[in-house]
N, C-alpha and C positions, 0 to 999 in steps of 0.2 A: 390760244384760248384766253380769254376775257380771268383775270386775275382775280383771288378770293381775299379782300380785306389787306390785313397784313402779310400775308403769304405770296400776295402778288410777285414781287420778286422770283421768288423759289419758282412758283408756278410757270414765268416766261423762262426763264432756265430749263425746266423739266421740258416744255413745250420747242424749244429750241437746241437741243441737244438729245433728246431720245429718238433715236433712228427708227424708221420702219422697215425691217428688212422685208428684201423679195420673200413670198411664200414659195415654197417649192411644190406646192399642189393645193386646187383648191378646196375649200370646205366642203366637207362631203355632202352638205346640205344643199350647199350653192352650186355644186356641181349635179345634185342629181333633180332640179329646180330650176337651170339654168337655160334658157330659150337655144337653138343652135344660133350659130354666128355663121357669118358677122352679124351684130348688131350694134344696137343707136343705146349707147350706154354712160350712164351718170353715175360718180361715185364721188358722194358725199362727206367731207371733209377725210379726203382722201390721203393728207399726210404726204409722205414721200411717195405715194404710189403702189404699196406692195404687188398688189394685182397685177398691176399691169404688165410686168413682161412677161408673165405667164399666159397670160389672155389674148396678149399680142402673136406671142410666139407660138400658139396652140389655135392661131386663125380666127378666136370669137372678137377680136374687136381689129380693125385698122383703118385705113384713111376712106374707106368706102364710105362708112356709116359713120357718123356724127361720134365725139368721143369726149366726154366732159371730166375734167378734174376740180373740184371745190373744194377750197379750203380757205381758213383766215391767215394763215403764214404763205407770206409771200416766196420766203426763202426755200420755202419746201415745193412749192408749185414750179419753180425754177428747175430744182433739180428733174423735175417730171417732164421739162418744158426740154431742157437739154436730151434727153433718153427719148423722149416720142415728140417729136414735134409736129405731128398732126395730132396732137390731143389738146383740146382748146381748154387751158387752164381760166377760172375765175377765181377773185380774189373775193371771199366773202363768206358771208354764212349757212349753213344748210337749208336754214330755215326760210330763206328768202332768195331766189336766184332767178329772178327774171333773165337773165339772159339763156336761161333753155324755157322752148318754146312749149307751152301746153301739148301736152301728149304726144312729144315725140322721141320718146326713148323706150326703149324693149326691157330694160332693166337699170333698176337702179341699186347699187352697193352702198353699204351705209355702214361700217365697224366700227363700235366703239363710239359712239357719237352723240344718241342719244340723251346720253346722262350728261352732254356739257349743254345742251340746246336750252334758253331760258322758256320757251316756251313748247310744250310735248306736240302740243296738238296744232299749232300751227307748224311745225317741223312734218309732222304725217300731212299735214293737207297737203303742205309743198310737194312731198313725195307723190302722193296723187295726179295732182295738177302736171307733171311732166310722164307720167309713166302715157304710156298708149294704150288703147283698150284690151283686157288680157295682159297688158307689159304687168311686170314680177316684180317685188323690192326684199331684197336679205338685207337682213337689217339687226346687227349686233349691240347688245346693250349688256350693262354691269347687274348680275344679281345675287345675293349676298343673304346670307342664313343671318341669325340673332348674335351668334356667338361667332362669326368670322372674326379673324384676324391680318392688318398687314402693320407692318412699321411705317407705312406713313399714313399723318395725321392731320384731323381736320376739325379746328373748337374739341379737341382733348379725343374726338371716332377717330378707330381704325376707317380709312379710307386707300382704293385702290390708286386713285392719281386724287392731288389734292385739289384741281379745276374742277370737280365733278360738283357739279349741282343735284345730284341725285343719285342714289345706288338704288336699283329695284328691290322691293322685299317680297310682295304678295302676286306670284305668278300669275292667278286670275282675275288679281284687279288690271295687268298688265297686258292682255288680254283683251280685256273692259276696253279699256282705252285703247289700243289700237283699234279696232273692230266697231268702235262708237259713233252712232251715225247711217251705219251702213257706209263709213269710208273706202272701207273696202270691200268686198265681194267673197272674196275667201281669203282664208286663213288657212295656207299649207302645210305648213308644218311647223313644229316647236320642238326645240332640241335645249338642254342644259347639260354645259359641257364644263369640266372641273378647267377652273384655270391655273397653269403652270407658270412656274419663274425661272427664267433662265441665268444661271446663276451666275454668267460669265458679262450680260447683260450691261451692267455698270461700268466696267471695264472697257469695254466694244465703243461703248458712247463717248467716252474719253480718249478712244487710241485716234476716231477721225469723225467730222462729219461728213465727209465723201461717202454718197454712196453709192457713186459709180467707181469709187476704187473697191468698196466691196462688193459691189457685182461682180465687177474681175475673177474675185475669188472665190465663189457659192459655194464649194466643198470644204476650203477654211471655213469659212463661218459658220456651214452647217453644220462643222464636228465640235466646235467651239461652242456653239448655241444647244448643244445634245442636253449637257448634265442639267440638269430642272427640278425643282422642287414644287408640292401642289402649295399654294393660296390658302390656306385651311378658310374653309367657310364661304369663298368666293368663286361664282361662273360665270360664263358666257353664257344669256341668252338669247338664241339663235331663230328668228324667225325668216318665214318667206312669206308672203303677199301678195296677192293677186288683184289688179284693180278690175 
């Protein structure tokens, strides 16, 4: 992610050392939203992948149908490139990816992402412009009451990563804007979900950045990742999309 002032530093550090573990089940949302597979699937600054070996290994995505990973870290698209290599990794922005071709993906995955894009509404065209007619987009963003708190900091706010351009405040302006234009067609569903911290977290990111050594072990980590604390004041919000 594109670095904030003097924090830059911090920021490629944070960006380069926080792992994305494998999930061990998908978001109930995405899962009950989720077209059947295989399908022709884009997932928008994807990180290390976490989806993916669940999707892979549960039949919705393999080398049939087209399979895109997006991110701006090169190093992370790598490790994705090692574990699936029929998944056509690009190097770049969410907001701009010409190389998936207008309308030909069934869904597109997008977590967390949102809030770093410098432009909102160019970020949803793009999403548009690849989905297929009827193709889906879940698409996760940071939302955040008056009084939330985290320890880290951004110009003296609590902020949840310090690259964020944006934490959402007003649900139905957010709403507004997705849906502006007639972009999209429908609007499935909206979920606000408390965000947790896993306390061990910090630690994890410093023992390795392999993370196919911690594939190896998904029950280590998943007893390890258990103990969680809530975010006071901050969510997931969770949409699905219909073009």
């Amino acid at each position: 992610m594109t670095g904030l002032g003097s924090g830059a530093a911090d920021d490629r550090k944070y960006n380069d050392t926080a792992l994305h573990f494998d999930v061990d089940c998908l978001p109930s949302l995405l899962e009950r939203h989720m077209p059947p597979g295989p399908i022709a699937l884009a997932d928008l600054g994807c990180g290390d992948g976490p989806h993916f070996a669940l999707l892979d290994r549960t039949g919705r995505i393999g080398p049939a149908r087209p399979v895109y990973a997006v991110d701006l870290e090169a190093m992370r698209l790598a490790r994705v490139s090692r574990r699936f290599p029929y998944i056509k990794t690009i190097v770049g922005p969410s907001d701009h990816v010409p190389e998936i071709p207008d309308g030909s993906v069934d869904l597109v995955i997008s977590t967390m992402v949102m809030e770093h894009v410098p432009d909102e509404r160019r970020y949803l065209d793009e999403i548009r412009r690849m989905l297929a007619p009827r193709g889906r987009a879940y698409i996760t963003t940071v939302y955040k009451r008056g009084w939330a708190w985290y320890f880290r900091k951004r110009n003296g706010e609590p902020v949840l990563d310090p690259s964020h351009l944006r934490e959402y405040t007003d649900l139905g302006a957010f709403k507004d804007l997705v849906m502006e234009g007639a972009r999209f067609t429908k609007l499935l569903a909206v979920e606000v979900e408390q965000l947790w911290f896993p306390l061990l977290d910090p630690l994890l990111f410093r023992l390795t950045t392999d993370l196919g050594a911690l594939a190896a072990n998904p029950d280590v980590i998943r007893r390890l990742r258990k103990p969680k604390l809530p975010i006071p004041g901050y969510y997931s919000l969770n949409i699905v999309i219909e073009r």
